[in-house]
PyMOL Python script that loads the backbone (N, CA, C, O; Angstrom):
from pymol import cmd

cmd.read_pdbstr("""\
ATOM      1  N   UNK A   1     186.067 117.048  41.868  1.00  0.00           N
ATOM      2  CA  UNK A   1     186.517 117.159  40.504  1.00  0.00           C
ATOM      3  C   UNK A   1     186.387 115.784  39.850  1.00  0.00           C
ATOM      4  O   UNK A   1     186.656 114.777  40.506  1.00  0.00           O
ATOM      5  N   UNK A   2     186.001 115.710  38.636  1.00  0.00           N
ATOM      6  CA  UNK A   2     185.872 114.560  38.157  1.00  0.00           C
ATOM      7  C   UNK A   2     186.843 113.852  36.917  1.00  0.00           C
ATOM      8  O   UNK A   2     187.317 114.610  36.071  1.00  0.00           O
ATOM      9  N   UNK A   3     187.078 112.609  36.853  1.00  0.00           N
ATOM     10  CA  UNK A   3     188.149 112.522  36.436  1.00  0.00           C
ATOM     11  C   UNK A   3     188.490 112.966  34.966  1.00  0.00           C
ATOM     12  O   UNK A   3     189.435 112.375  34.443  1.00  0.00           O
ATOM     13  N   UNK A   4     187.779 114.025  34.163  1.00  0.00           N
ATOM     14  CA  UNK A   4     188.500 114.730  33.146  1.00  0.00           C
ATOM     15  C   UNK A   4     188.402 116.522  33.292  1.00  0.00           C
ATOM     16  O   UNK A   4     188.387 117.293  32.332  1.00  0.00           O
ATOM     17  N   UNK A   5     188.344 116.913  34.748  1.00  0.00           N
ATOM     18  CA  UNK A   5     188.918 117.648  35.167  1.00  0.00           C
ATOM     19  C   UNK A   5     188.025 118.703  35.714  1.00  0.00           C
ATOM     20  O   UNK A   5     188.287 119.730  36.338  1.00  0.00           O
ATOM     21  N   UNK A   6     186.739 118.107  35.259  1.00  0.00           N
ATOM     22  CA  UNK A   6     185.559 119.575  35.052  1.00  0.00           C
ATOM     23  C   UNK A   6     185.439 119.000  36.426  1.00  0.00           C
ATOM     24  O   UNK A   6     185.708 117.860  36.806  1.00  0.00           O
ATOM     25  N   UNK A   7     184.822 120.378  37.320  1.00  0.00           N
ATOM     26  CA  UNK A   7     184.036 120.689  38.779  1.00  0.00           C
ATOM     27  C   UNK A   7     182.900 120.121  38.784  1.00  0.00           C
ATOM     28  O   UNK A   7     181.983 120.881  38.473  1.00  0.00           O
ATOM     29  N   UNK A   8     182.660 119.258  38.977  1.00  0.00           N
ATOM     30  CA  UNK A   8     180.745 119.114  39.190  1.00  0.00           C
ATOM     31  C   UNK A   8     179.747 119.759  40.315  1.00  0.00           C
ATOM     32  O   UNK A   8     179.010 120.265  39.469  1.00  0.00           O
ATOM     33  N   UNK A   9     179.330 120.023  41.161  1.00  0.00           N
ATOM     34  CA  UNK A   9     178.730 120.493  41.546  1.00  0.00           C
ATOM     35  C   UNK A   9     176.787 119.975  41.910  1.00  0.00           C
ATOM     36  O   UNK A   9     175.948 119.673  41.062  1.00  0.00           O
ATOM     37  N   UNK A  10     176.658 120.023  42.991  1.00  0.00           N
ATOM     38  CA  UNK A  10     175.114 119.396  43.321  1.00  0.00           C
ATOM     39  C   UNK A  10     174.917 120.238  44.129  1.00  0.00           C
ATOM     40  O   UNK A  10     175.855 120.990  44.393  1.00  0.00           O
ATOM     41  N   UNK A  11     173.552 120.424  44.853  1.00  0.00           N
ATOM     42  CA  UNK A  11     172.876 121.477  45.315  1.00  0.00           C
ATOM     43  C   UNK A  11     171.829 120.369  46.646  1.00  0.00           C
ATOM     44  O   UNK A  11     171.244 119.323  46.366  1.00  0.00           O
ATOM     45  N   UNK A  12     171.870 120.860  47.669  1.00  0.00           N
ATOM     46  CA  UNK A  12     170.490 120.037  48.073  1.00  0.00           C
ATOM     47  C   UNK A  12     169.249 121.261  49.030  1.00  0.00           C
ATOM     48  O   UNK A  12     169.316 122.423  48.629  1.00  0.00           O
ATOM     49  N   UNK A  13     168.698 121.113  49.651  1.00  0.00           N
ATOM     50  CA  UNK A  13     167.917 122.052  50.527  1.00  0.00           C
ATOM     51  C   UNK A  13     167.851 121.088  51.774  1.00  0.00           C
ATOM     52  O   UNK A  13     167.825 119.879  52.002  1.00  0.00           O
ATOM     53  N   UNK A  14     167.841 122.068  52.331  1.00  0.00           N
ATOM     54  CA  UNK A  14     167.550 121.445  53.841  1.00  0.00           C
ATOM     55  C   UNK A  14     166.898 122.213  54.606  1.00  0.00           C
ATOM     56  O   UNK A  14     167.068 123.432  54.584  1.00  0.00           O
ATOM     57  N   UNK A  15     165.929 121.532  55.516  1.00  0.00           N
ATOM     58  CA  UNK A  15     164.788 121.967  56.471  1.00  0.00           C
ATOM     59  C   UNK A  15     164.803 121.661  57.880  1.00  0.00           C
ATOM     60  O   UNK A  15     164.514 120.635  58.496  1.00  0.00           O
ATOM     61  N   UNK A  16     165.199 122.765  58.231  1.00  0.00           N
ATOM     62  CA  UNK A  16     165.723 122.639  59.941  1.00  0.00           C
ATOM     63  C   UNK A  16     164.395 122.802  60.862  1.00  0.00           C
ATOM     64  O   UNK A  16     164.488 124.013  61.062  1.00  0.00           O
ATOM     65  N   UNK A  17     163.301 122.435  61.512  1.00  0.00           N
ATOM     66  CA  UNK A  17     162.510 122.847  61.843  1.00  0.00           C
ATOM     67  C   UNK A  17     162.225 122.849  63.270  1.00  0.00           C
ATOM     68  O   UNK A  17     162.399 121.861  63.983  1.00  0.00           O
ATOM     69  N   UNK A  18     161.815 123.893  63.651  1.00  0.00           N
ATOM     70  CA  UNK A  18     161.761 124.005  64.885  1.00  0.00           C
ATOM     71  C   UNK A  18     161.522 123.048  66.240  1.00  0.00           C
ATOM     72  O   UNK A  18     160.724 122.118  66.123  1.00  0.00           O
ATOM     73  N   UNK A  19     162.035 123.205  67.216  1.00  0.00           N
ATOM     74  CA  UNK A  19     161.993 122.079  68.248  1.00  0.00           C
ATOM     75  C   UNK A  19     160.531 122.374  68.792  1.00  0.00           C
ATOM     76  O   UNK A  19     159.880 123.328  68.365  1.00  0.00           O
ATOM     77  N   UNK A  20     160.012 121.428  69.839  1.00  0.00           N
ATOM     78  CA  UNK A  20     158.905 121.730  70.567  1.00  0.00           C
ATOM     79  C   UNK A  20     159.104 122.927  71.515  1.00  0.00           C
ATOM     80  O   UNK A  20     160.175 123.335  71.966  1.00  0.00           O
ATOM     81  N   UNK A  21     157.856 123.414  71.734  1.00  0.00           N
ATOM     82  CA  UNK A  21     157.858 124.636  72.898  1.00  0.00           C
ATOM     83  C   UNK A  21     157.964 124.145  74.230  1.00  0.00           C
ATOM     84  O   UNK A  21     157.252 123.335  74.825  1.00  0.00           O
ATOM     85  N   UNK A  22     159.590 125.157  74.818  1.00  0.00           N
ATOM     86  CA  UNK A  22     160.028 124.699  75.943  1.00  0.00           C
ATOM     87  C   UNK A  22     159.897 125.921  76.828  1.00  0.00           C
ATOM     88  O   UNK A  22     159.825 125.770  78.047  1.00  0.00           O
ATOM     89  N   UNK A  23     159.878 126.603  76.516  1.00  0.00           N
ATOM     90  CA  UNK A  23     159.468 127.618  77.820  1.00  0.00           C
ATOM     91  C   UNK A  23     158.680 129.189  77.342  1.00  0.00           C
ATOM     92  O   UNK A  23     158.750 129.684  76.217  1.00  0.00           O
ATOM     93  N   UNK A  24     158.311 129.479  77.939  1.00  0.00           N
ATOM     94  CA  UNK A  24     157.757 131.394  77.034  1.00  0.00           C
ATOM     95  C   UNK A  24     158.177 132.162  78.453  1.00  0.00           C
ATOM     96  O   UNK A  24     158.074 131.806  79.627  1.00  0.00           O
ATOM     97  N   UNK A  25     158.771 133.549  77.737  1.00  0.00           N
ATOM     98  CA  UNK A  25     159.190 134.197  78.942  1.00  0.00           C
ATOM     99  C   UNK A  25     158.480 135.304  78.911  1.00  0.00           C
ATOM    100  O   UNK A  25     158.205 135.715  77.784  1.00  0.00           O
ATOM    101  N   UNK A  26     158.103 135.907  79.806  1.00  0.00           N
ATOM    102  CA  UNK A  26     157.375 137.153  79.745  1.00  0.00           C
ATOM    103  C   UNK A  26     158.216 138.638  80.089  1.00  0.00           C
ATOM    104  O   UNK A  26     158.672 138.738  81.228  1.00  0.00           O
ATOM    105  N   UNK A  27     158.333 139.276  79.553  1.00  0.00           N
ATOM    106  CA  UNK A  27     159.198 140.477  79.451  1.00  0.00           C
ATOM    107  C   UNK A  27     158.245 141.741  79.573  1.00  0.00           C
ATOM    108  O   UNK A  27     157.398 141.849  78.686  1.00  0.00           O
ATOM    109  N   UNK A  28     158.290 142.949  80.813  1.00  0.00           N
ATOM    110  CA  UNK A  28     159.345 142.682  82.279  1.00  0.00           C
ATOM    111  C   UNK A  28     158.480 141.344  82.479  1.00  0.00           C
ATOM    112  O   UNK A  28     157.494 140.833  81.947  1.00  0.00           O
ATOM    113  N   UNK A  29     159.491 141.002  83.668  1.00  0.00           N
ATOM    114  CA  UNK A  29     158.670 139.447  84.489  1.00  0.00           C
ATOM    115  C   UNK A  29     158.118 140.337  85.832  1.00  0.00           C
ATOM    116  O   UNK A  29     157.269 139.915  86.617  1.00  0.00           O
ATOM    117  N   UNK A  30     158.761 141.608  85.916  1.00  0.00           N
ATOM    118  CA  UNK A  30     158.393 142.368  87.220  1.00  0.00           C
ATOM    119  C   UNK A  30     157.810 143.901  87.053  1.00  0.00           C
ATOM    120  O   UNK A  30     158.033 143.830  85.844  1.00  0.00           O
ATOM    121  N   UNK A  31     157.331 145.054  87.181  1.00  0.00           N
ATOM    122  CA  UNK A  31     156.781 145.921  87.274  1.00  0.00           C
ATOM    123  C   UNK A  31     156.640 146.678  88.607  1.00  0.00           C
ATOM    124  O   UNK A  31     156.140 146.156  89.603  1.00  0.00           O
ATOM    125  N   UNK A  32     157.217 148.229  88.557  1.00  0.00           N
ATOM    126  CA  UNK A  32     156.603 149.198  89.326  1.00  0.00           C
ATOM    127  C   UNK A  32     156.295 150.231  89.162  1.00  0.00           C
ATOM    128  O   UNK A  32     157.221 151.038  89.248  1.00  0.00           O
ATOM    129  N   UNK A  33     154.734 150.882  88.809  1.00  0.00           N
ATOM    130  CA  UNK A  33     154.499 151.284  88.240  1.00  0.00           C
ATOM    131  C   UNK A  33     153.523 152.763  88.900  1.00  0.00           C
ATOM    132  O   UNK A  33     153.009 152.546  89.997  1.00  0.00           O
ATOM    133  N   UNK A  34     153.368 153.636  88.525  1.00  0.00           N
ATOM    134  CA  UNK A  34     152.475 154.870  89.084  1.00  0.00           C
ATOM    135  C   UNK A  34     150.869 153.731  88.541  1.00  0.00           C
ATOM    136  O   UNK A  34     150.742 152.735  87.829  1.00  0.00           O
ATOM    137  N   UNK A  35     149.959 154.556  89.321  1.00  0.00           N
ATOM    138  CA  UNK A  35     148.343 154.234  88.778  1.00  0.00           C
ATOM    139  C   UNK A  35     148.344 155.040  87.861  1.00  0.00           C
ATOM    140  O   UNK A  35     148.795 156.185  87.901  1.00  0.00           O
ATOM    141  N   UNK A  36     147.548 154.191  86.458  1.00  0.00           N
ATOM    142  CA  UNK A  36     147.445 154.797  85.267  1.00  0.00           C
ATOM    143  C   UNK A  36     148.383 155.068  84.332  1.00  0.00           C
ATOM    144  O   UNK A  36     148.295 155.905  83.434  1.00  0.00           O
ATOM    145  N   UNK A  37     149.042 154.537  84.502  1.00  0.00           N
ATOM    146  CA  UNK A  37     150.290 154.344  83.931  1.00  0.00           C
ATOM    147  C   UNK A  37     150.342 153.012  82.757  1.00  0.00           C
ATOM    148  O   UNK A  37     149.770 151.924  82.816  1.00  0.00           O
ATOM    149  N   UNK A  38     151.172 153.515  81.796  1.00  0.00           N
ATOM    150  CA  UNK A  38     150.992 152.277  80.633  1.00  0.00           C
ATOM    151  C   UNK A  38     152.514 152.271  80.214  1.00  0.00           C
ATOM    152  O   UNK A  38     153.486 152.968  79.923  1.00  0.00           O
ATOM    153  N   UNK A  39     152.010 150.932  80.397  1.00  0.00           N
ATOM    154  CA  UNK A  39     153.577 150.310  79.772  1.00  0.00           C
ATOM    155  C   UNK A  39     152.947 148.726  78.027  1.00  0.00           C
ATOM    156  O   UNK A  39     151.944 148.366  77.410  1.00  0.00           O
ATOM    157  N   UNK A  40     154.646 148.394  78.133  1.00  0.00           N
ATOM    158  CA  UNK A  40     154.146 147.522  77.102  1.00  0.00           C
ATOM    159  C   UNK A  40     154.920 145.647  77.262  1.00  0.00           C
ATOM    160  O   UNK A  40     156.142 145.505  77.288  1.00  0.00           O
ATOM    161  N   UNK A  41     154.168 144.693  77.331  1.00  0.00           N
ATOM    162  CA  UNK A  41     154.551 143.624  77.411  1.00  0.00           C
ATOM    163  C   UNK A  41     154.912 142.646  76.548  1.00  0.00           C
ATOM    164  O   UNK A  41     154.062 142.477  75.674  1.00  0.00           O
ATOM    165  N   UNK A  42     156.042 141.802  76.452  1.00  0.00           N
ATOM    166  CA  UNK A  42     156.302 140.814  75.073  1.00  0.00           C
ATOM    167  C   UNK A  42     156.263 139.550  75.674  1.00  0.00           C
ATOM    168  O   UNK A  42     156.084 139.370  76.878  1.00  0.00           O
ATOM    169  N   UNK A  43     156.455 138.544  74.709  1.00  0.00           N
ATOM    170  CA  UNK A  43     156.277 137.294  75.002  1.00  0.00           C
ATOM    171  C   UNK A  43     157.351 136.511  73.990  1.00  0.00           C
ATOM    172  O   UNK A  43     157.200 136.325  72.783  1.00  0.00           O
ATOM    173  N   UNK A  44     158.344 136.152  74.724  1.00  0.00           N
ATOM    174  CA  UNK A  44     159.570 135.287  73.733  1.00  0.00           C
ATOM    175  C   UNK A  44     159.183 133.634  74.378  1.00  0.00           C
ATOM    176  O   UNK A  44     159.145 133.238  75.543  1.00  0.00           O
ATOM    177  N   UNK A  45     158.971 133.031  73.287  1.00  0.00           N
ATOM    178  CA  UNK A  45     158.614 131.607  73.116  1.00  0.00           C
ATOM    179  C   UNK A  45     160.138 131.179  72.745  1.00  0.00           C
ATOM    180  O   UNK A  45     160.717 131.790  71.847  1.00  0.00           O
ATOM    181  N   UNK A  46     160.811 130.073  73.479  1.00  0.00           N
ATOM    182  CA  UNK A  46     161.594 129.340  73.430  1.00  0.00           C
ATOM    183  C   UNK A  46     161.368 127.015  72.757  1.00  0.00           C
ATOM    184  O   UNK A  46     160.564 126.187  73.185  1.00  0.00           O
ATOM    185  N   UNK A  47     162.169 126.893  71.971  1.00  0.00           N
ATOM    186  CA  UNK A  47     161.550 125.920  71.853  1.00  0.00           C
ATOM    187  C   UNK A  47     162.671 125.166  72.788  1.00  0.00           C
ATOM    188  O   UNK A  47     163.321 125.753  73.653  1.00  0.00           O
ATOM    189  N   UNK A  48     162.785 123.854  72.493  1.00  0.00           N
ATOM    190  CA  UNK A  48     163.500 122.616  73.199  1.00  0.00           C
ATOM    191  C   UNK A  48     165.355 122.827  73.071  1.00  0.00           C
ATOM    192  O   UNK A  48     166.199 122.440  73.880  1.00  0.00           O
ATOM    193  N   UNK A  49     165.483 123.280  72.275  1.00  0.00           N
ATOM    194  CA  UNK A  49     166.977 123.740  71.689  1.00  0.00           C
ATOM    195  C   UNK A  49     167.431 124.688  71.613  1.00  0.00           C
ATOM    196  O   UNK A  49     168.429 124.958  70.945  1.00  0.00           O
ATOM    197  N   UNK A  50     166.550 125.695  72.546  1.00  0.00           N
ATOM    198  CA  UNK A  50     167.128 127.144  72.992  1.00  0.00           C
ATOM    199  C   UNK A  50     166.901 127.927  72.342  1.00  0.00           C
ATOM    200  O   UNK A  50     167.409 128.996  72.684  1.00  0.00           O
ATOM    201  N   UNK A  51     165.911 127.966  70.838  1.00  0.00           N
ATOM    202  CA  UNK A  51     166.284 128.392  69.749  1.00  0.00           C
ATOM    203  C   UNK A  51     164.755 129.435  69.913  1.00  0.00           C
ATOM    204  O   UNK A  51     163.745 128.801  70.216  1.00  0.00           O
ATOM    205  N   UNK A  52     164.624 130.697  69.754  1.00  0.00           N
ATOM    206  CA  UNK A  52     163.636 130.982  69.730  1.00  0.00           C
ATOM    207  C   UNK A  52     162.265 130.787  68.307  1.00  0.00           C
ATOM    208  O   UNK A  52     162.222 130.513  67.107  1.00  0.00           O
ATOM    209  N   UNK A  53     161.327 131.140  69.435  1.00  0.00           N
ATOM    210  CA  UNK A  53     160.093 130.563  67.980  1.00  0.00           C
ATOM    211  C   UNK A  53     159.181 131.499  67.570  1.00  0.00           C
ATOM    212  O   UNK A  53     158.526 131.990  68.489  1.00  0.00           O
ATOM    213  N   UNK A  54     158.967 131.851  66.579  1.00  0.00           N
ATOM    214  CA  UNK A  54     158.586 132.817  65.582  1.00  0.00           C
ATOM    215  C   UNK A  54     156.569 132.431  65.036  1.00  0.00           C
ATOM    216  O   UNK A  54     156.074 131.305  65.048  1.00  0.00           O
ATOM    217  N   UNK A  55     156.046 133.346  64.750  1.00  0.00           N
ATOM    218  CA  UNK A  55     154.876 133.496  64.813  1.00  0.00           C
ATOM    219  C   UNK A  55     153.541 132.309  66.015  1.00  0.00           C
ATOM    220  O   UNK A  55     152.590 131.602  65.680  1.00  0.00           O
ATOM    221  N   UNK A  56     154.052 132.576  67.180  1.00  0.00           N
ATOM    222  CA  UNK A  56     153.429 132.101  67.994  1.00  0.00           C
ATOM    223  C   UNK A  56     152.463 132.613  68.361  1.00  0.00           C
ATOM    224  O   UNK A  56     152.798 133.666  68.903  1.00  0.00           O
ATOM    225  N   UNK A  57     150.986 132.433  68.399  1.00  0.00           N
ATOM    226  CA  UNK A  57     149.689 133.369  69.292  1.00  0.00           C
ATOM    227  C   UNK A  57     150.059 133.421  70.854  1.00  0.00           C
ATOM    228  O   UNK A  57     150.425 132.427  71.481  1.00  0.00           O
ATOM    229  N   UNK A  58     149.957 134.347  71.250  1.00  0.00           N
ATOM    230  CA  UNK A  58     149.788 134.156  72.356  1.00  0.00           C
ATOM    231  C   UNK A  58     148.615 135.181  72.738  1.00  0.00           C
ATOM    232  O   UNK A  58     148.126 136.009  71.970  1.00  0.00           O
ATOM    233  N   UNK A  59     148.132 134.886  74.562  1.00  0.00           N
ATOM    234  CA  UNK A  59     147.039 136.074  74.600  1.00  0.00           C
ATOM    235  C   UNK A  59     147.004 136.077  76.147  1.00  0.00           C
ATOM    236  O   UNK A  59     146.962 135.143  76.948  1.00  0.00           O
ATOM    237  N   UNK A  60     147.030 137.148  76.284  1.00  0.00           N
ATOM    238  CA  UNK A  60     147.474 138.096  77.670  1.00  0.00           C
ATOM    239  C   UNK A  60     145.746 137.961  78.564  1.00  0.00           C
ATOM    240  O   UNK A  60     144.625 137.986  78.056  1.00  0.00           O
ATOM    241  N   UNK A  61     146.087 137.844  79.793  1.00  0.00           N
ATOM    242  CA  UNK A  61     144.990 137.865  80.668  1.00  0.00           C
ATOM    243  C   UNK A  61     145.623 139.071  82.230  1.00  0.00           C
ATOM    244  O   UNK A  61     146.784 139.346  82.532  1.00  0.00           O
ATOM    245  N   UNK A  62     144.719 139.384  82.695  1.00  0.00           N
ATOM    246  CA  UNK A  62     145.071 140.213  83.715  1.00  0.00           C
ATOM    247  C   UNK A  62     144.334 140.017  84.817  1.00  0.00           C
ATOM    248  O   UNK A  62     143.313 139.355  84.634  1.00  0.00           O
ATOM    249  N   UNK A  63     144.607 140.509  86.239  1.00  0.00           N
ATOM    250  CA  UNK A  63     143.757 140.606  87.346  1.00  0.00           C
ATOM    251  C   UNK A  63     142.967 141.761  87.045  1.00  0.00           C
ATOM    252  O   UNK A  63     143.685 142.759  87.000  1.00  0.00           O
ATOM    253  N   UNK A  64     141.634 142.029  86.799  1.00  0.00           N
ATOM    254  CA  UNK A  64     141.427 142.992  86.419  1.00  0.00           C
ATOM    255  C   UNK A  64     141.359 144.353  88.080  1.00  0.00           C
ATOM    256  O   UNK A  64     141.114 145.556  87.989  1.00  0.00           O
ATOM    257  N   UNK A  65     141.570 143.813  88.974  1.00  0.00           N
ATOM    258  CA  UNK A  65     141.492 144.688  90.620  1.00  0.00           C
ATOM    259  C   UNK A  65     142.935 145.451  90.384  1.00  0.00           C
ATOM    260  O   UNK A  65     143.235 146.456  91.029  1.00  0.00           O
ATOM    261  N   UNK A  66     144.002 144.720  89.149  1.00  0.00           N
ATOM    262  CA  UNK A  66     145.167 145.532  89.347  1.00  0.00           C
ATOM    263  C   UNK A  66     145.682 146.093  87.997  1.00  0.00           C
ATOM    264  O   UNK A  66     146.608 146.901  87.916  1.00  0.00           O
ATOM    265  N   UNK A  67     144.839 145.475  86.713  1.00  0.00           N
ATOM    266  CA  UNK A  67     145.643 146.632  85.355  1.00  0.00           C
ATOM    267  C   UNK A  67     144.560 145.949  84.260  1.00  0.00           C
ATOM    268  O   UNK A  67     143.900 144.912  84.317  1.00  0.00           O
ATOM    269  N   UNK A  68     144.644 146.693  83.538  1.00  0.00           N
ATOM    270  CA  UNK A  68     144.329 146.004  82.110  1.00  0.00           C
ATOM    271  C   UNK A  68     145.258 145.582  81.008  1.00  0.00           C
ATOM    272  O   UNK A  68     146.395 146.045  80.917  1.00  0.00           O
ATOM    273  N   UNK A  69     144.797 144.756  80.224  1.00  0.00           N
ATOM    274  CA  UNK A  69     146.025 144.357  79.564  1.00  0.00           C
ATOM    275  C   UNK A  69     145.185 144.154  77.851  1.00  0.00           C
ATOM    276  O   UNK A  69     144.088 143.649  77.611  1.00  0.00           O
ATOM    277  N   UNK A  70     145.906 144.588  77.164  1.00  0.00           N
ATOM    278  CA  UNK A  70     145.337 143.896  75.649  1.00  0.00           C
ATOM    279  C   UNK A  70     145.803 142.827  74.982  1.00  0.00           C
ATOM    280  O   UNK A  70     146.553 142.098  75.631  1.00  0.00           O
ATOM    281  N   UNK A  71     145.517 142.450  73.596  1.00  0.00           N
ATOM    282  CA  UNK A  71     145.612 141.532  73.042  1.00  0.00           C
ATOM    283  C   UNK A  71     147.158 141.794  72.452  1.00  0.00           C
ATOM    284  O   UNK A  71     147.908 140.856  72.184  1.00  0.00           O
ATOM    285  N   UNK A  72     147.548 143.273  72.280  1.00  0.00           N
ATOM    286  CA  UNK A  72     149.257 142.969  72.041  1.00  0.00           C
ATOM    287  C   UNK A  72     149.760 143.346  73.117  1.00  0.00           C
ATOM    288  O   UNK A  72     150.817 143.916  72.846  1.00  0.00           O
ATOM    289  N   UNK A  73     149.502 143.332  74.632  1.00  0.00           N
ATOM    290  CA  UNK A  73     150.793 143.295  75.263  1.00  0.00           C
ATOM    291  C   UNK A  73     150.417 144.913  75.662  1.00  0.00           C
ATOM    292  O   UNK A  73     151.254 145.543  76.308  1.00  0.00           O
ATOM    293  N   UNK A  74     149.453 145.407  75.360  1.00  0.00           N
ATOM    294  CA  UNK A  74     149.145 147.249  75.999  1.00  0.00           C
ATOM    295  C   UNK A  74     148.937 146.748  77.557  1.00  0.00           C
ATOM    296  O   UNK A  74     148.201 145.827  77.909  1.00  0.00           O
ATOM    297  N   UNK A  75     149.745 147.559  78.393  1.00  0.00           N
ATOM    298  CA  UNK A  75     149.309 147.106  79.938  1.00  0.00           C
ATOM    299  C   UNK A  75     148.676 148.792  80.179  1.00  0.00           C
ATOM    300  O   UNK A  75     149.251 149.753  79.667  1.00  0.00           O
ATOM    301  N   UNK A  76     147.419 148.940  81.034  1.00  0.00           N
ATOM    302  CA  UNK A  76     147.390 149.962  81.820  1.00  0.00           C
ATOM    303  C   UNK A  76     147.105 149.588  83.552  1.00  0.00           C
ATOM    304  O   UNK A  76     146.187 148.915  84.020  1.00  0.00           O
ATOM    305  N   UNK A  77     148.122 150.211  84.204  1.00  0.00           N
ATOM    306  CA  UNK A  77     147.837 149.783  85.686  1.00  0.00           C
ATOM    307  C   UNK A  77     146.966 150.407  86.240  1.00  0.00           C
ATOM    308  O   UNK A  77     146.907 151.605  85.964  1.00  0.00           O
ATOM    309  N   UNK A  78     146.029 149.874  87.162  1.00  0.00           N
ATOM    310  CA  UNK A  78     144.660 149.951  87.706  1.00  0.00           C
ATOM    311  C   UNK A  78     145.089 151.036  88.794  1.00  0.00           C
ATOM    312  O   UNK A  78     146.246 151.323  89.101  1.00  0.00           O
ATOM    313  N   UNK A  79     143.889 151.590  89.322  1.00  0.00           N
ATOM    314  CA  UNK A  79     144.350 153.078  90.182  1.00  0.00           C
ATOM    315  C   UNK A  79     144.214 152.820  91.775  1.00  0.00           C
ATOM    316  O   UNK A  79     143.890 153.794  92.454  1.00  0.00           O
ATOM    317  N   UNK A  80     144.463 151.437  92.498  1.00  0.00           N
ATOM    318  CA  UNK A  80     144.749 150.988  93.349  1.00  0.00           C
ATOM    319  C   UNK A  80     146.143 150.706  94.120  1.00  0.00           C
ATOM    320  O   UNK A  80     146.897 149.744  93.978  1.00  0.00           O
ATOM    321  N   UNK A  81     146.208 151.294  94.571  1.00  0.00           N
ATOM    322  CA  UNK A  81     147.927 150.754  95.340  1.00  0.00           C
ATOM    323  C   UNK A  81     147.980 149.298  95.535  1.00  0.00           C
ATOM    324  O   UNK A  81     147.027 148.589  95.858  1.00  0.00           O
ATOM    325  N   UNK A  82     149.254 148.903  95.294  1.00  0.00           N
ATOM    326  CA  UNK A  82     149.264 147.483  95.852  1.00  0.00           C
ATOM    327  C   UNK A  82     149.898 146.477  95.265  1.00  0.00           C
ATOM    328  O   UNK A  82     149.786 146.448  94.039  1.00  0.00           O
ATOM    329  N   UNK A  83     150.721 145.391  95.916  1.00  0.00           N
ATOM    330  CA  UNK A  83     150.884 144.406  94.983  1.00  0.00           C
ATOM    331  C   UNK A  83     150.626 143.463  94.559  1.00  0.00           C
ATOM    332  O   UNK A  83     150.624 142.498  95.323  1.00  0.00           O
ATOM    333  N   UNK A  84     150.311 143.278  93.262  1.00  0.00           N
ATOM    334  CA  UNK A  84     149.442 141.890  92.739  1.00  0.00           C
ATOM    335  C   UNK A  84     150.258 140.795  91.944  1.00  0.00           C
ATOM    336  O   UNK A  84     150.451 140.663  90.736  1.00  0.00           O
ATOM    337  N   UNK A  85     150.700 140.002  93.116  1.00  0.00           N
ATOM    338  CA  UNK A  85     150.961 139.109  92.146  1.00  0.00           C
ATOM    339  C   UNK A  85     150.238 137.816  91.205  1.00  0.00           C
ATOM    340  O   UNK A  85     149.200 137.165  91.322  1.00  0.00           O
ATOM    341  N   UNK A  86     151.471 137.832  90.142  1.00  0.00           N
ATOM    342  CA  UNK A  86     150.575 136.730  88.946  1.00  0.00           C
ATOM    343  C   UNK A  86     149.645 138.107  88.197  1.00  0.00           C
ATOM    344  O   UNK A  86     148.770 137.888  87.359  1.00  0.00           O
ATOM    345  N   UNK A  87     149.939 139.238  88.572  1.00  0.00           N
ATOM    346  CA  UNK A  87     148.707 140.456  87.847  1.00  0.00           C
ATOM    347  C   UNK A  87     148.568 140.050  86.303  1.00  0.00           C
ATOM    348  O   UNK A  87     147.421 140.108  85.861  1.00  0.00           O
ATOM    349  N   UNK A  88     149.389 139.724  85.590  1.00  0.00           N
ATOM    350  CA  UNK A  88     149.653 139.456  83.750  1.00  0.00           C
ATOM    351  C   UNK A  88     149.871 138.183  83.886  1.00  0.00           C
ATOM    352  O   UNK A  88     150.927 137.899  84.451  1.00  0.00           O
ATOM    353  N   UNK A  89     149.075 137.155  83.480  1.00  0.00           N
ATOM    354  CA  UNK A  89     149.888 135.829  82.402  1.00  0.00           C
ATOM    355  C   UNK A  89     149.075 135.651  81.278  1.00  0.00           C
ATOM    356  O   UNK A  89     147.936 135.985  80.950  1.00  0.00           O
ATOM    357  N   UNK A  90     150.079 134.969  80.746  1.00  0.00           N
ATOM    358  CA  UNK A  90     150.222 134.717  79.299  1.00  0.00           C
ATOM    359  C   UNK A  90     149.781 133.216  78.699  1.00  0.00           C
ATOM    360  O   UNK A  90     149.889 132.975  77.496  1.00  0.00           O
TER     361      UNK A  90
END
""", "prot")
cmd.dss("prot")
cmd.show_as("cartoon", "prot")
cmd.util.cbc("prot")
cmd.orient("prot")
């Protein structure tokens, strides 16, 4: 308040911006699945401050002896028994 009584008032903006990328998690991290079978995979990017991070590329690779995988995260599992690990990273 100022000293003839009126409220003043100021405004500012502020820009919080994201920390560096500290970890990406892959969601499931595990799978068991029938052959031929489709499921679907995500990818949560974490930065330095726990804080998650928003429009990140990411791009999916697969073993191809154990599934296919697409560019959003489409998994189809390959018609082989077995377990493959490391089958999806990101």
């Amino acid at each position: 308040m100022s000293s003839d009584g009126l409220d003043i008032n100021t405004e500012a903006t502020i820009v919080i911006r994201p920390g560096s990328l500290s970890q990406i998690i892959l969601e499931p991290q595990s799978v068991s699945t029938s052959p031929s079978e489709q499921l679907s995979f995500s990818v949560l990017a974490i930065d330095e401050f726990g804080n998650p991070l928003t429009n990140i590329v990411t791009t999916f690779k697969a073993d191809i002896s154990a599934c296919q995988i697409d560019a959003f995260g489409r998994f189809t599992a390959g018609a082989g028994a077995g377990v493959y690990d490391n089958a999806v990273v990101v």
